[in-house]
Backbone as JSON, one array per atom type, in Angstrom:
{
  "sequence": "XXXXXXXXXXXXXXXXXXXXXXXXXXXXXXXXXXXXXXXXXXXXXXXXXXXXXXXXXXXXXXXXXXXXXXXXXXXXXXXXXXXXXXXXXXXXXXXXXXXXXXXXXXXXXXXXXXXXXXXXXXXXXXXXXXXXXXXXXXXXXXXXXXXXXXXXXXXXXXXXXXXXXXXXXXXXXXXXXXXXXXXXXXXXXXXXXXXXXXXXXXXXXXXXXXXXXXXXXXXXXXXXXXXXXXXXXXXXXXXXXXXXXXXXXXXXXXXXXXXXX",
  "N": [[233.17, -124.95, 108.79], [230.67, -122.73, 109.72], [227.34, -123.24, 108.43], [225.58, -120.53, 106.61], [222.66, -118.81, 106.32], [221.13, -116.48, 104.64], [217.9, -114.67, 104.9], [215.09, -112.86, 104.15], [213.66, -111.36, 106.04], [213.0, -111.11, 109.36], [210.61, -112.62, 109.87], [210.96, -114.44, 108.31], [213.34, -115.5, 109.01], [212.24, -116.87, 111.51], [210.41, -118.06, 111.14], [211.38, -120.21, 109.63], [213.5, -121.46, 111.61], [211.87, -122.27, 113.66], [210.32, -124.15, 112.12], [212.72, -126.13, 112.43], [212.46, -127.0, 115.41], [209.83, -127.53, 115.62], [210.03, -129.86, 114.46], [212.12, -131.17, 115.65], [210.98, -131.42, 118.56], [208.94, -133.41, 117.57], [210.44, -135.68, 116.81], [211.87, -136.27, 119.85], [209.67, -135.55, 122.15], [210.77, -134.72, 124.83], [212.71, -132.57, 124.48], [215.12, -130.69, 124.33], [215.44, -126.98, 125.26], [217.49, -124.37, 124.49], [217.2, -121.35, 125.59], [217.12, -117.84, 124.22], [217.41, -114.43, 124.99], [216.27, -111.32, 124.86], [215.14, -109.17, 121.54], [215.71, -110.56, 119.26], [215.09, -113.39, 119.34], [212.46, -113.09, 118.92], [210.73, -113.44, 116.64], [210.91, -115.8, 116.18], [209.9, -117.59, 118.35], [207.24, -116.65, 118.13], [206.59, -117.46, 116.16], [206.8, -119.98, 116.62], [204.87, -120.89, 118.56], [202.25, -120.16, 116.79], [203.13, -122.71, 115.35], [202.16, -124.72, 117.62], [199.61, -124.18, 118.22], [196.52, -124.3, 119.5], [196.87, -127.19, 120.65], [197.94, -128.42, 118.03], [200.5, -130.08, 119.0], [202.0, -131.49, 121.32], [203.9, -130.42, 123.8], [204.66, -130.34, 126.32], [206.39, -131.88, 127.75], [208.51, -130.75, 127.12], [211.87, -129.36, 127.2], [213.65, -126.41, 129.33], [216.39, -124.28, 129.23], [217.42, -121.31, 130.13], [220.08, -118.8, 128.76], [221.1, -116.97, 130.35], [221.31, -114.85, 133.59], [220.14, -111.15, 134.97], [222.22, -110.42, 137.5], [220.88, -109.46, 140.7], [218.56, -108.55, 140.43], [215.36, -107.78, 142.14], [213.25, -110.61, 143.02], [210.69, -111.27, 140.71], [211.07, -108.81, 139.53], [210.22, -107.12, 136.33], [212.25, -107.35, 134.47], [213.82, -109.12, 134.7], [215.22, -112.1, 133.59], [213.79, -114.42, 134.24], [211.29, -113.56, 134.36], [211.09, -112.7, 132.06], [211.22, -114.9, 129.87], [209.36, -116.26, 130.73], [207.32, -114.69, 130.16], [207.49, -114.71, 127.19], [207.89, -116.89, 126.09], [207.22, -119.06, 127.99], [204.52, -119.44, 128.75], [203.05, -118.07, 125.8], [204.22, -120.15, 124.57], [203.3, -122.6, 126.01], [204.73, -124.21, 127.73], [205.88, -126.24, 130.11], [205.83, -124.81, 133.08], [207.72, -125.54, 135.15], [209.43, -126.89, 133.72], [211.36, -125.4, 132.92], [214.32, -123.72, 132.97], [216.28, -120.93, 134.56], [219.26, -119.34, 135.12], [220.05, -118.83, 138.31], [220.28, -115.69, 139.45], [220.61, -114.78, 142.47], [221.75, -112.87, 144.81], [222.42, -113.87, 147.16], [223.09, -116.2, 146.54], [224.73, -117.37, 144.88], [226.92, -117.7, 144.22], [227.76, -120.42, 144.13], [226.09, -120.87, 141.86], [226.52, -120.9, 139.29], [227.63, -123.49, 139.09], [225.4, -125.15, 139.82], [223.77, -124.66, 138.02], [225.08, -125.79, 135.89], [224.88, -128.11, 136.35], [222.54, -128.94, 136.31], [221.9, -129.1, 133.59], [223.6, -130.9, 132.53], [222.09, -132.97, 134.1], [219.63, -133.09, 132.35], [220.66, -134.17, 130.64], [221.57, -132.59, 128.17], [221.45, -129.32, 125.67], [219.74, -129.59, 123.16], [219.22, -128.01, 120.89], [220.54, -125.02, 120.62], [219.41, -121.1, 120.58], [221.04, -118.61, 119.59], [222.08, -115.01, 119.82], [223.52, -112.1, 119.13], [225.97, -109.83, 120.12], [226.29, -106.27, 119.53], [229.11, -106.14, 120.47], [230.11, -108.33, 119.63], [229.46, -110.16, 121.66], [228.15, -113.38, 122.99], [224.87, -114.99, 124.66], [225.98, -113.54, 127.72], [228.61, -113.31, 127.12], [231.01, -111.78, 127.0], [233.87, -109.65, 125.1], [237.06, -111.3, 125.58], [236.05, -113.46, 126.84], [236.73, -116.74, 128.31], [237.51, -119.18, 125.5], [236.61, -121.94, 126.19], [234.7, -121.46, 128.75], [232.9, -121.82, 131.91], [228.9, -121.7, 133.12], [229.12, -118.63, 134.82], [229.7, -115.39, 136.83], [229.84, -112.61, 135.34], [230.57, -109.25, 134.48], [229.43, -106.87, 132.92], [230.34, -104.74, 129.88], [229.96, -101.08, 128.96], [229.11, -100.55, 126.95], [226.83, -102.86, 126.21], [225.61, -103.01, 128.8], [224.34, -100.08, 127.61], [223.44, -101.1, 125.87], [220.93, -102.33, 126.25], [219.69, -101.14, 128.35], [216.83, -99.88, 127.35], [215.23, -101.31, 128.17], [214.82, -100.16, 130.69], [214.05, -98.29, 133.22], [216.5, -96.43, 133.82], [219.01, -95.58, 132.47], [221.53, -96.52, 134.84], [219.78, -97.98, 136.23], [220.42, -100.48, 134.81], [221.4, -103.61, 135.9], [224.92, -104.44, 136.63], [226.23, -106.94, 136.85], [225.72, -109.82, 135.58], [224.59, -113.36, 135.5], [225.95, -116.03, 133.51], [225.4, -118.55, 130.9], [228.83, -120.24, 129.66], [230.7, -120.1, 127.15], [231.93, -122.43, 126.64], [229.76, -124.08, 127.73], [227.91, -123.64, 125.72], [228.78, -124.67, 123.75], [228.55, -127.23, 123.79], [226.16, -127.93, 123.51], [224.09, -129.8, 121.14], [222.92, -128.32, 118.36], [223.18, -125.56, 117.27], [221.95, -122.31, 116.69], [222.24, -119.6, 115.35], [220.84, -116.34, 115.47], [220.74, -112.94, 113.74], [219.99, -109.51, 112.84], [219.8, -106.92, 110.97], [221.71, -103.46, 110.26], [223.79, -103.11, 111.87], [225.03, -105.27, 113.16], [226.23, -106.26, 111.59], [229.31, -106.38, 111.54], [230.03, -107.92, 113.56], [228.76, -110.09, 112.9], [230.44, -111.02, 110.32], [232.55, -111.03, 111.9], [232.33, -113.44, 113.44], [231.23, -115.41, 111.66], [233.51, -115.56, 109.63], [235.99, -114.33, 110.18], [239.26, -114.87, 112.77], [239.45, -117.0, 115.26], [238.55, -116.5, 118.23], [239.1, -114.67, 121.27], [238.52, -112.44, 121.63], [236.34, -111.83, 119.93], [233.73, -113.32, 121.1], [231.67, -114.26, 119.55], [232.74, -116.1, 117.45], [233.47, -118.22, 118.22], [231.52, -120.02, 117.33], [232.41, -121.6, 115.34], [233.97, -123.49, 116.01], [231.97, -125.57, 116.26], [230.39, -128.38, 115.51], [227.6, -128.75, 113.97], [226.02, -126.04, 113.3], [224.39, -122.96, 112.72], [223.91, -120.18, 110.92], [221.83, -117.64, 110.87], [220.37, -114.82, 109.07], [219.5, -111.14, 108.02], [219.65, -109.37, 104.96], [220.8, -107.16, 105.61], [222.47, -107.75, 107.55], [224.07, -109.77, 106.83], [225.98, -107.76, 105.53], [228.76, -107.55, 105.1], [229.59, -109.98, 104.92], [232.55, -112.06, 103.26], [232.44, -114.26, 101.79], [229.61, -114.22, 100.51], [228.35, -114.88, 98.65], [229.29, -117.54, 98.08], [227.77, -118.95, 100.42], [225.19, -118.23, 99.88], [224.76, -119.72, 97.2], [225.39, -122.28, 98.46], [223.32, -122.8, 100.24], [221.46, -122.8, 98.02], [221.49, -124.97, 96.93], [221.4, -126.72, 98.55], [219.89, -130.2, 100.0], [216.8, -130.51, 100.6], [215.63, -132.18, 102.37], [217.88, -132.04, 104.5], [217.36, -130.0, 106.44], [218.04, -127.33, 108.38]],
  "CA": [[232.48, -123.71, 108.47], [229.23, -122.78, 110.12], [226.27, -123.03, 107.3], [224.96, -119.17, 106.65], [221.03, -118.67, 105.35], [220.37, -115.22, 104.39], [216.46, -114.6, 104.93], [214.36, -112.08, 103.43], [213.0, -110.8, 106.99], [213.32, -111.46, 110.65], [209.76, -113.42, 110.22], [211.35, -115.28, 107.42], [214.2, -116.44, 109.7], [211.58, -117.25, 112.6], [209.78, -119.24, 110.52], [212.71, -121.46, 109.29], [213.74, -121.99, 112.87], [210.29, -122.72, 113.96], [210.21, -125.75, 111.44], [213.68, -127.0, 112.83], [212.02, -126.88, 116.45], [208.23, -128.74, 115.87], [210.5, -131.35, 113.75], [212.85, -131.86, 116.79], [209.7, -132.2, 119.44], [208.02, -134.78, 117.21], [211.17, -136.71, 116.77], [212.11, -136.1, 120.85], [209.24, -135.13, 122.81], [210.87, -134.35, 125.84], [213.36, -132.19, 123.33], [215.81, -129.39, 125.89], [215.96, -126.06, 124.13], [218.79, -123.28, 124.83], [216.27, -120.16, 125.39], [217.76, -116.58, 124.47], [216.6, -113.55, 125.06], [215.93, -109.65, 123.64], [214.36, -108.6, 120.68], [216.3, -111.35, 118.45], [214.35, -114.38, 118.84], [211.32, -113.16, 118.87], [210.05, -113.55, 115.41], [210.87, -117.5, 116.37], [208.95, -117.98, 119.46], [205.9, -116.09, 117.6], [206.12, -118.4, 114.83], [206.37, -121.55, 117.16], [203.74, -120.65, 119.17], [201.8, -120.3, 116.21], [202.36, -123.92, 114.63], [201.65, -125.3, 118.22], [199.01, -123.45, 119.06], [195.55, -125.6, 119.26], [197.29, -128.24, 120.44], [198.91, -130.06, 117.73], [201.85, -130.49, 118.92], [202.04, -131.63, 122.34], [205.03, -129.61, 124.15], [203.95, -130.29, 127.83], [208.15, -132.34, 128.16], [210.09, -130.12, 126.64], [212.32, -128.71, 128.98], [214.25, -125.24, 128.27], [217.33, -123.52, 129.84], [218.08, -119.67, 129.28], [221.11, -118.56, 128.4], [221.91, -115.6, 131.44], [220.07, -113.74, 134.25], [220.77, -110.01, 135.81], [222.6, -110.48, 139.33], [220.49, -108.61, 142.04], [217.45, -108.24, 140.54], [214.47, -108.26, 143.1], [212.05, -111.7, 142.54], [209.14, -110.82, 140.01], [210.96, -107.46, 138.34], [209.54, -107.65, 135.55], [212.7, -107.08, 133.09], [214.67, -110.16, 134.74], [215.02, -112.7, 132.69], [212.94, -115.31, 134.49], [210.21, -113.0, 133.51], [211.11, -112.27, 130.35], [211.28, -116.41, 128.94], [207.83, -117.02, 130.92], [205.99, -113.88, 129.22], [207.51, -114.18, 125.79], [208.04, -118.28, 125.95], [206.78, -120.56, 128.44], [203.21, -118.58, 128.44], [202.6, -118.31, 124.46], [203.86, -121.73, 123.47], [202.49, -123.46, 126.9], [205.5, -125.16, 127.68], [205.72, -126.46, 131.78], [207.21, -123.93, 133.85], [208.69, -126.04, 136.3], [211.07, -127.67, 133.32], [212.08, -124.39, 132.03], [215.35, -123.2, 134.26], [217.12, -119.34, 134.2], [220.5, -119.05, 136.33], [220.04, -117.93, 140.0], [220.62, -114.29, 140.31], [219.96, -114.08, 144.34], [222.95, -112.13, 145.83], [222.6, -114.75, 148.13], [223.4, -117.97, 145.92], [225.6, -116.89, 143.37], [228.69, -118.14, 143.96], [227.75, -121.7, 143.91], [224.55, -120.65, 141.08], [227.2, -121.55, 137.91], [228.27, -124.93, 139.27], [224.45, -125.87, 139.89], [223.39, -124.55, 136.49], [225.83, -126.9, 134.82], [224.44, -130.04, 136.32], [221.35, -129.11, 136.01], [222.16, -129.15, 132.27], [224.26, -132.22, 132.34], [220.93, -134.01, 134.43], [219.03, -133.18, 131.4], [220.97, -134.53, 129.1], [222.2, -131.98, 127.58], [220.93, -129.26, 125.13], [219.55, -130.15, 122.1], [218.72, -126.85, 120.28], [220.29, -123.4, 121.53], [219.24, -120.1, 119.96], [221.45, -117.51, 119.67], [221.57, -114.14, 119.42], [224.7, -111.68, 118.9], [225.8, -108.64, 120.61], [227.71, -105.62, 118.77], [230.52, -106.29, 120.63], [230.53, -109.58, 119.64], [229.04, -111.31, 122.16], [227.0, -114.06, 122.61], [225.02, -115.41, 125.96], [226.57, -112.2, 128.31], [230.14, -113.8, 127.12], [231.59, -110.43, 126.31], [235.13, -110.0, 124.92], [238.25, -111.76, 126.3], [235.61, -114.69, 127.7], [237.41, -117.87, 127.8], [236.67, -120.01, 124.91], [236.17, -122.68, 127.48], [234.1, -120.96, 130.3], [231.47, -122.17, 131.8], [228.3, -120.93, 133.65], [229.81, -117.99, 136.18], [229.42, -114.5, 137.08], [230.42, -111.58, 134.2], [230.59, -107.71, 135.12], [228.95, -106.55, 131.69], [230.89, -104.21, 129.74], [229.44, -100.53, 129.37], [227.89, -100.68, 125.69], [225.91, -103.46, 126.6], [224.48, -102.14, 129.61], [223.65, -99.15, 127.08], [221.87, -101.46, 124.37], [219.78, -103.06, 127.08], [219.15, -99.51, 129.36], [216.11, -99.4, 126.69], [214.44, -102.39, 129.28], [214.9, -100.06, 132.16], [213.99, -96.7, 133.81], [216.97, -95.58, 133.36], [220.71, -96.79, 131.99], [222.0, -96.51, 135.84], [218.96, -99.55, 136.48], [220.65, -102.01, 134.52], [222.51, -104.45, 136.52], [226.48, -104.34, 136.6], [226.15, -108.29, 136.9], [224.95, -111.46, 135.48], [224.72, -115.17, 135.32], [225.82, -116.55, 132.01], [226.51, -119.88, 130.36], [229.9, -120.28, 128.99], [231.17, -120.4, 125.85], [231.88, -123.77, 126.58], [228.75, -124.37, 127.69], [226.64, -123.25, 124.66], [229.1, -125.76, 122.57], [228.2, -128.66, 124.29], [224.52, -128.04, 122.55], [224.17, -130.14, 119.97], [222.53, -127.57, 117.51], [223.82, -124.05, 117.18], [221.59, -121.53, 115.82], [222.82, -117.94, 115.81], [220.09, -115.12, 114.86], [221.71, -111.37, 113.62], [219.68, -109.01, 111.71], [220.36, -105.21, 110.85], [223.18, -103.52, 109.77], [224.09, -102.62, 113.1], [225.27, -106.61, 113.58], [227.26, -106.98, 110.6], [230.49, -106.41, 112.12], [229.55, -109.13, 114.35], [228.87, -111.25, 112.01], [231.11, -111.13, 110.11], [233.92, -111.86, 112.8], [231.82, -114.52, 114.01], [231.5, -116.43, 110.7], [234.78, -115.6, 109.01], [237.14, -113.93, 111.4], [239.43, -115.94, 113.53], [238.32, -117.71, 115.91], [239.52, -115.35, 119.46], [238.16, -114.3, 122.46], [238.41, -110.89, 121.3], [235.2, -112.04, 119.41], [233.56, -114.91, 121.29], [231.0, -115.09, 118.57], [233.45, -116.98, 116.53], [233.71, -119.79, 118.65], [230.38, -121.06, 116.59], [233.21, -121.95, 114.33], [233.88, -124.88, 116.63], [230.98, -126.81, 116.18], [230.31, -129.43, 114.18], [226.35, -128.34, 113.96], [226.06, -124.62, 113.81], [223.25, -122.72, 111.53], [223.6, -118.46, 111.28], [220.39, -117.04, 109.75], [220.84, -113.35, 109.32], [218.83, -110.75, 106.93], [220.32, -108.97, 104.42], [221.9, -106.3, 106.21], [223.66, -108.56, 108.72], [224.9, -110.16, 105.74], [226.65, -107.19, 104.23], [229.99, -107.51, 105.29], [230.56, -110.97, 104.42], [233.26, -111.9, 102.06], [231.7, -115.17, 100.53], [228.4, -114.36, 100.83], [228.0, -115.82, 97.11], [229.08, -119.15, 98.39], [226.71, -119.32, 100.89], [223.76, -118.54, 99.14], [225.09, -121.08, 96.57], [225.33, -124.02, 99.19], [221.73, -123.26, 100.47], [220.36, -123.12, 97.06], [221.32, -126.83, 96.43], [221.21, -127.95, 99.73], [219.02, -131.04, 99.77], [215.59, -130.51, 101.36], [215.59, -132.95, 103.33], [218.78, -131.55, 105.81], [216.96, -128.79, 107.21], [219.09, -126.54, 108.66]],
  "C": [[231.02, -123.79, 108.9], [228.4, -122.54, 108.65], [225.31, -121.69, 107.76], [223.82, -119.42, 105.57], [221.22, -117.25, 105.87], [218.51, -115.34, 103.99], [216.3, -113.35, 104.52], [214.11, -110.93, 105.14], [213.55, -111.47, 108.34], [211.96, -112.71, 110.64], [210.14, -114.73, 109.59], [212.12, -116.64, 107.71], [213.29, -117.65, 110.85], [210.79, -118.69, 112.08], [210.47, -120.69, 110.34], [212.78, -122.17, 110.67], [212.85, -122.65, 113.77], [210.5, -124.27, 113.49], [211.28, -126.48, 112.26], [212.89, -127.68, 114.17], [211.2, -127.65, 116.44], [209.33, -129.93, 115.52], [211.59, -131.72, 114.93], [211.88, -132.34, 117.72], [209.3, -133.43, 118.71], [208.91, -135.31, 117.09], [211.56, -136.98, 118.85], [211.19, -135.43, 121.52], [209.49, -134.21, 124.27], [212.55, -133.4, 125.8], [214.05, -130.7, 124.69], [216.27, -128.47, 124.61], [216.76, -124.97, 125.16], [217.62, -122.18, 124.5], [217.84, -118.77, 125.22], [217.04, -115.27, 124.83], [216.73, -111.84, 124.57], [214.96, -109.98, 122.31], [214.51, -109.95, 119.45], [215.46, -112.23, 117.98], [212.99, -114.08, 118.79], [210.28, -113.74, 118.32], [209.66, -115.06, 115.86], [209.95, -118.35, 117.11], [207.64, -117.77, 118.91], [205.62, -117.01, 116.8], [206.08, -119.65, 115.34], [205.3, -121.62, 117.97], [202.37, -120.87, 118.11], [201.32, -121.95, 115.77], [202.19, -125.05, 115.93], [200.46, -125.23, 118.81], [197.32, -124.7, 118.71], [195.76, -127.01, 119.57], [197.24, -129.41, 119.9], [199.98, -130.44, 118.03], [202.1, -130.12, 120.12], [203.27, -131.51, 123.27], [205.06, -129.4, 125.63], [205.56, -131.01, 128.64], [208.38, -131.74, 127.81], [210.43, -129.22, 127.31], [213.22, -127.36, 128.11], [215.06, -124.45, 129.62], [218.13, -122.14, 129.19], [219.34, -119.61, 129.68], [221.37, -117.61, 129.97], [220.51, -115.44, 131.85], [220.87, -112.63, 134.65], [221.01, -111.2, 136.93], [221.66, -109.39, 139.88], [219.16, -107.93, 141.57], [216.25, -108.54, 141.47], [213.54, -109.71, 141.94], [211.1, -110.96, 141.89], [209.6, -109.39, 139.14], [210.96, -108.16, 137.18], [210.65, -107.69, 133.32], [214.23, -108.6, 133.57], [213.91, -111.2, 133.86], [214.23, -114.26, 132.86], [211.83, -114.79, 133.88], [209.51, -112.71, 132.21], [210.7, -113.58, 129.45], [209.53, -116.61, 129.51], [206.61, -115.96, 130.17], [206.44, -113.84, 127.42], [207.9, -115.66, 125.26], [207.81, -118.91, 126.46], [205.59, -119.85, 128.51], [202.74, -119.09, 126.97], [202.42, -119.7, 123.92], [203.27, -122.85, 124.68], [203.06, -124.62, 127.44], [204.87, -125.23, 129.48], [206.4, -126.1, 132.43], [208.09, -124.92, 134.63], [209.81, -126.5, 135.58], [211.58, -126.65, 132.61], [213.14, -123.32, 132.93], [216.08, -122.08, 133.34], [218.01, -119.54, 135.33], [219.89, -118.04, 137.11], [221.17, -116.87, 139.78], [220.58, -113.93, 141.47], [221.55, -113.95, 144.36], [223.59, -113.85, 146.63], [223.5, -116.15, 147.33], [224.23, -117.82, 145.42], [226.65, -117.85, 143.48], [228.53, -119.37, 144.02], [226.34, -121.96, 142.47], [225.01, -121.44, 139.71], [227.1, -123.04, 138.06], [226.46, -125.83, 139.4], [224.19, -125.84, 138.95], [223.45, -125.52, 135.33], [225.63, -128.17, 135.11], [223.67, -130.14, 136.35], [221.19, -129.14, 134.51], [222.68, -130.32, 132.23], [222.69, -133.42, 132.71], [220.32, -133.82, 133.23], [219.31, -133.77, 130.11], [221.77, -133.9, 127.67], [221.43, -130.4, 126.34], [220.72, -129.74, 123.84], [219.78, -129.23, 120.87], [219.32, -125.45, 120.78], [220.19, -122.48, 120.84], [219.75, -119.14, 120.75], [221.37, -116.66, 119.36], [223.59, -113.59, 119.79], [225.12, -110.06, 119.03], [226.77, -107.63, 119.46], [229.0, -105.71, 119.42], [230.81, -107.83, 120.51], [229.74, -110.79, 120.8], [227.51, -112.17, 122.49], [227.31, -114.77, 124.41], [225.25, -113.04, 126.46], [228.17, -112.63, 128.08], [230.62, -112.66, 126.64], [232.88, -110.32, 126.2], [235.74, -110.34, 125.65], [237.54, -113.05, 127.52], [236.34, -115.51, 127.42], [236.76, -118.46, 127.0], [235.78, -121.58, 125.5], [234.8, -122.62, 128.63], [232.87, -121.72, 130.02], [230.63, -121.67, 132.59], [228.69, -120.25, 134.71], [229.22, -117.01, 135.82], [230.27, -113.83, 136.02], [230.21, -110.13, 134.71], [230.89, -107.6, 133.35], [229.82, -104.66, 131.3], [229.47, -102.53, 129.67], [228.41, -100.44, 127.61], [227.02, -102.18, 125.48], [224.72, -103.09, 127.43], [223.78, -101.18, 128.71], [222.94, -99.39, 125.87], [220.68, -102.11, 125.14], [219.08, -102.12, 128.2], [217.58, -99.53, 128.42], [215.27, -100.4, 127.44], [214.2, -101.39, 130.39], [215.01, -98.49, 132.34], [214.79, -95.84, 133.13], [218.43, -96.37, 133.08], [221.17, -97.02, 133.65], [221.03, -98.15, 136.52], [219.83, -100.81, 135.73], [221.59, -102.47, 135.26], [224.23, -104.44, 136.07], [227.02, -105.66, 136.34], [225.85, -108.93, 136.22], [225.75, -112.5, 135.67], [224.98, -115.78, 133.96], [226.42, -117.93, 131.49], [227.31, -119.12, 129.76], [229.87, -120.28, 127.87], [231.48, -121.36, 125.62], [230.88, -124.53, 126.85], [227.73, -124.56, 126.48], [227.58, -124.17, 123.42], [228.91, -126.68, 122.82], [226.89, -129.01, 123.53], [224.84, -128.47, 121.32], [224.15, -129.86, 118.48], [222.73, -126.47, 117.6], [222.58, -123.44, 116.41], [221.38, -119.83, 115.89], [222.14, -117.21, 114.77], [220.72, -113.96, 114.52], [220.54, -110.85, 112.32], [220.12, -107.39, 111.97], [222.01, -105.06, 110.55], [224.19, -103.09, 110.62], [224.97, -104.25, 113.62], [226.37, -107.23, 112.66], [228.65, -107.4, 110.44], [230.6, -107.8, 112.8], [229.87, -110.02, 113.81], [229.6, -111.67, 111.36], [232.67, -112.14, 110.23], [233.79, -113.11, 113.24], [232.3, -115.54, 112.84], [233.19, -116.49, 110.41], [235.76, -115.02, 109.49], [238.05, -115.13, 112.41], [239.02, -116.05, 114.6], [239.57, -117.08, 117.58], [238.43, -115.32, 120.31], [237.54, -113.35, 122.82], [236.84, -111.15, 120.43], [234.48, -112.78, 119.91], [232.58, -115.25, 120.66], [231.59, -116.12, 117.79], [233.9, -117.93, 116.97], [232.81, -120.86, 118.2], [231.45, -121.55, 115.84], [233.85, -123.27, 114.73], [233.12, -125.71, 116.48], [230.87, -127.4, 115.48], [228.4, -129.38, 113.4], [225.95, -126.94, 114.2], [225.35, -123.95, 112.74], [223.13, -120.88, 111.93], [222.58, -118.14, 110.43], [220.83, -115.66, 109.65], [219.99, -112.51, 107.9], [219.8, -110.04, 106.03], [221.92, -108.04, 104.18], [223.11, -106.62, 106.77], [224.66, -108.62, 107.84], [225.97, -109.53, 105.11], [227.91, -107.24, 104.21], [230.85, -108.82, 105.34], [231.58, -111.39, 103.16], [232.64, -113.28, 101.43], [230.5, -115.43, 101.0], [227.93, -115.11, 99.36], [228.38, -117.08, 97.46], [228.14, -119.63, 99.11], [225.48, -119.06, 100.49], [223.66, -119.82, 98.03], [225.08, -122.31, 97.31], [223.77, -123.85, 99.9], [221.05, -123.47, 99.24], [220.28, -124.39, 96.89], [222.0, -127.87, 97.86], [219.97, -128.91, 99.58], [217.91, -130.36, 100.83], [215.64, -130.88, 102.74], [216.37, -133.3, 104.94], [218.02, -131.37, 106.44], [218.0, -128.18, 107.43], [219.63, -127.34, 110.37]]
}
């Protein structure tokens, strides 16, 4: 069973996750985090930025691999997702661009872009940390229903209520890409640490299926249910549609301190 924290707020969660994060750098300096991206993690990045900021907490190794890019976006638009991790994460917290890798979107590369991805992940070691985030249709990454639980970094043709929660990036809904690049679902279990963000009540469905639903493809959130290290934060709302949400507030209250999450 993945371990569920209900937070007060989205800053609440950020915060939490924050702590996990400095306390992995200072134990592993050269510490590989699973970047995500949208609105989700935000709170997280803001709040790690924060307790590195002034440098105490010397973040100049730590290397970081995002989850997905659009296919066929031109170099430098400014809503691909290279763009997006360096203005809303390697920028703020001051990490070193060069060790912070997004899957090749060029037209051109693609079809060999997965297979590099994944050994450029394996050369590293592996991740350490990945932050997730969780779509209403379930998915997580761009893994959108009927992904293999297996898969690993390839090409996805994004369903159409995706494109239309992410059209709010872009001119117009017809701009968003038809494409991406996305780790697997087998990929993002290889990461040692799971930690899957969801707030609103717009997610709860989600969540739900994710935590306590079986474990399908028809959901591929609920493949966190595989891991042996897997941590859902979620605010109240998310929360509402769990059925033992009283147990899990009960096993964080007298969780020891000293876990973390």
């Amino acid at each position: 069973m993945a371990e569920l924290v209900v937070v007060s707020d989205e800053q609440a969660a950020g915060a939490l996750v924050a702590d996990a994060i400095v306390s992995l750098i200072r134990r592993k300096p050269d510490a590989v985090l699973g970047l995500a991206t949208g609105s989700t993690p935000l709170a997280t990045y803001r709040a790690l930025a924060d307790r590195i900021g002034g440098g105490t907490l010397d973040v100049r190794g730590v290397r970081g691999f995002a989850l997905d890019e659009y296919v066929g976006l031109p170099a430098g638009h400014p809503e691909s997702y290279r763009a997006v991790i360096t203005r809303e994460v390697v920028e703020p917290l001051g990490l070193t661009p060069e060790l912070v890798r997004v899957p090749n979107g060029d037209p051109a590369t693609v079809e060999h872009a997965g297979a590099d991805y994944e050994q450029a992940i394996l050369a590293a070691g592996g991740v350490d940390l990945q932050i997730l985030g969780i779509g209403r249709t379930g998915h997580i990454g761009f893994n959108e229903p009927g992904s293999s639980l297996a898969s690993l970094t390839r090409v996805k043709t994004l369903t159409e209520p995706t494109r239309a929660d992410n059209a709010r990036f872009f001119d117009s809904p017809e701009d968003v890409p038809m494409h991406c690049i996305t780790q697997g679902i087998g990929t993002i279990l290889r990461a040692r640490h799971l930690v899957l963000l969801a707030f609103g009540e717009a997610k709860a469905d989600a969540i739900a299926a994710a935590v306590e639903g079986p474990v399908t493809a028809s959901q591929p959130g609920s493949a966190v249910q595989l891991h042996p290290h897997t941590t859902v934060i979620v605010d109240e709302a998310a929360a509402s549609k769990l059925e033992n949400l009283s147990y899990y507030r009960h096993a964080w209250l007298n969780k020891p301190s000293w876990q973390g999450i």
